[in-house]
N, C-alpha and C positions, 0 to 999 in steps of 0.2 A: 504494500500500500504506500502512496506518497505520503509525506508527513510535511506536517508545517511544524515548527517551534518558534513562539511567541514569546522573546526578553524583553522587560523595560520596568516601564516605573510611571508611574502618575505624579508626576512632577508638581503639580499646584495647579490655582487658579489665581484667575487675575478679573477685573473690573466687575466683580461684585458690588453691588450698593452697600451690602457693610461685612466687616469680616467676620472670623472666628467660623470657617467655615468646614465642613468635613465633606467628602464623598462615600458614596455607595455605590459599587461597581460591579458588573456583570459581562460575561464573555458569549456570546450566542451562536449557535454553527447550525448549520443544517441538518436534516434526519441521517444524512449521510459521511457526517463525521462522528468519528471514537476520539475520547477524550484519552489520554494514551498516559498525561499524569499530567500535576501541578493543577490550582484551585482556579477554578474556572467563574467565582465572584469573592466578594471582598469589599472591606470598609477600611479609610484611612481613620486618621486618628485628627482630631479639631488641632487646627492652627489657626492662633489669634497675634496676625503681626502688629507687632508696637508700630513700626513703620513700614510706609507704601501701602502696596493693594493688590501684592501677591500673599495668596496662601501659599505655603510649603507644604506638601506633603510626602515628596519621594516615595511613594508608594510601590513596594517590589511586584512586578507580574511575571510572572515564570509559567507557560502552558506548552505543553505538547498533545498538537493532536494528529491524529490518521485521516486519512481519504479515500476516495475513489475514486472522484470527480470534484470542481472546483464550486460544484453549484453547491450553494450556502454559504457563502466564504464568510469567516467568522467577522462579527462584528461587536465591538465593545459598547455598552450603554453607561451611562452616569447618571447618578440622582442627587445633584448638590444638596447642602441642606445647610442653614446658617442656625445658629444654637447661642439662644438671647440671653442675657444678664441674669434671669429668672430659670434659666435651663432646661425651658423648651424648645424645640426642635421645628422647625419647620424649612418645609420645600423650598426651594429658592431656582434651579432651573433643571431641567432634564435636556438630557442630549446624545447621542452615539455617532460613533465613526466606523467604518470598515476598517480592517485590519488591513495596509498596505499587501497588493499581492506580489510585487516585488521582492526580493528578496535585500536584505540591509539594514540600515540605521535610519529611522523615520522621525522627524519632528511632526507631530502631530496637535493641531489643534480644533478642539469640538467645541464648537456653540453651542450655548443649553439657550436654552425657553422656560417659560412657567407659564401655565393657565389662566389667563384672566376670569375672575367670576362678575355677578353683578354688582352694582354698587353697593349695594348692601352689603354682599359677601368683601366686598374689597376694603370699605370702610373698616366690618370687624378685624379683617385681617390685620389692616393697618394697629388699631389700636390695643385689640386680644390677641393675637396669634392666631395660625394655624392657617389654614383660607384651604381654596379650590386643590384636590390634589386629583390627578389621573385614577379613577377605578382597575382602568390593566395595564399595566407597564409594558403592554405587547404594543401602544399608541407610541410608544417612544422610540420605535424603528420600525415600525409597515403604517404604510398611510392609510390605509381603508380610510378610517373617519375622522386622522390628525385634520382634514381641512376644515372638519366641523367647529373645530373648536378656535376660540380667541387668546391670540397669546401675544405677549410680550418677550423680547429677546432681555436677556442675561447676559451672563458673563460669559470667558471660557475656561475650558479646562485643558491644559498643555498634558500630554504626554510624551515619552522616548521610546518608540522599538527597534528592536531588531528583529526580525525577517529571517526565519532559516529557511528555507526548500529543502528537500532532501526526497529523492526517487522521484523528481515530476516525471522528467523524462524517459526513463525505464517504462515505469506502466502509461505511459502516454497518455498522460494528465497533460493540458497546457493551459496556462494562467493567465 
């Protein structure tokens, strides 16, 4: 079988409206990939910079997985979340990028979003916490009904991979 191996790290985020923010992160592949080892979601840990309006997180991803065909090509999702004075948590933007299919070292950066609700809903949010969040996290990478909904753009989220290939060309995979 071909194999991809997935190195990097979730490096931070940058132009959030306020800091101290963490991620939640998820790796997705089609019916047709074996997960082959290494953890395939994960959470950083909160960073609150004294200075600027990057968060740090250096976030380790280490995955390998199998193939047999290139359809499904893995793609990573993110769920930022900013965690207020009082130590609740709330959503702040959602976003995914395909896993470069080249083989190398990728600077990668994904845009998130967050859902707008009504004014009422937006009002509360502003002053209690919490507001509109996604029902399936399956909206934050197939569009079926993302165009349904009202969003505002976010911040983004830097990543670093590297890219293995290994066996395309033997079983006559091509990327």
């Amino acid at each position: 079988m071909a194999e991809v191996h997935i190195i990097g790290q979730i490096s931070g985020a940058s132009d959030f409206p306020s800091k101290s923010l963490f991620c939640k992160w998820s790796l997705h592949a089609g019916g047709g990939w074996k997960l082959v080892s290494g953890v395939k979601e994960g959470q950083t840990q909160i960073d609150d910079p004294a200075y600027g309006n990057i968060s740090w997180w250096c976030h380790p991803i280490d995955v390998h997985y199998a193939t047999k065909g290139p359809q499904g090509w893995p793609k990573i999702h993110v769920q930022v979340y900013y965690y207020d004075k009082y130590g609740r948590s709330q959503i702040y933007g959602y976003g995914f990028c395909h896993i470069p299919t080249t083989p190398g070292t990728h600077k990668i950066e994904c845009y998130t979003w967050r859902p707008i609700g009504t004014v009422h809903e937006e009002f509360r949010r502003h002053f209690l916490g919490g507001g509109v969040q996604l029902r399936s996290l399956d909206l934050i990478y197939s569009g079926n009904d993302r165009y349904r909904l009202q969003t505002e753009a976010m911040g983004t989220v830097h990543l670093e991979l590297g890219v293995i290939l290994r066996n395309f060309a033997k079983y006559g995979v091509e990327t």
